[in-house]
C-alpha positions, 0 to 999 in steps of 0.5 A: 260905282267901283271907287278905291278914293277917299270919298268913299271911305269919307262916305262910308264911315259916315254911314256905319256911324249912323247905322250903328247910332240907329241900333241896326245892322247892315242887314236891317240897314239894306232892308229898310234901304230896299238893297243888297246888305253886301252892298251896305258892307261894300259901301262902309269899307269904302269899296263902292261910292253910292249913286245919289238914288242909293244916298236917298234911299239910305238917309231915309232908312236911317230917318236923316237927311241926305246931307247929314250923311255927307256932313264929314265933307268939309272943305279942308276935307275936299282940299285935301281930296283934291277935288277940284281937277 
């Protein structure tokens, strides 16, 4: 999903931090994930919001949980993503 919204820029950064914790590249990362490593570099820029079944697949990868992935969304964050309509 084509996304330009703070959300995926949230989500993206997140990911890149745990890749790099991880000591893999976005080309190890799409491996282990089973997807398009220009994928990976999409997701990181904040380009593309993943799917939930693309969240699944990359906090097993990275050997987390799927909600340490989506752990910067703190309410004063969504507050401010004015997620609520």
């Amino acid at each position: 999903m084509k996304s330009s919204a703070g959300e995926a820029k949230i989500f993206g950064a997140a990911m890149k931090r745990w890749r790099e914790k991880r000591g893999l590249t976005q080309d190890g990362l799409a491996g282990l994930a089973g997807i398009a490593s220009s994928y990976v570099s999409h997701i990181e820029r904040g380009e593309h919001a993943p799917s939930l079944t693309i969240i699944l697949k990359l906090s097993f990868a990275l050997q987390i949980l799927p909600g340490d992935l989506l752990s910067d969304f703190t309410f004063p964050t969504m507050k401010k993503l004015k997620l609520n309509g």
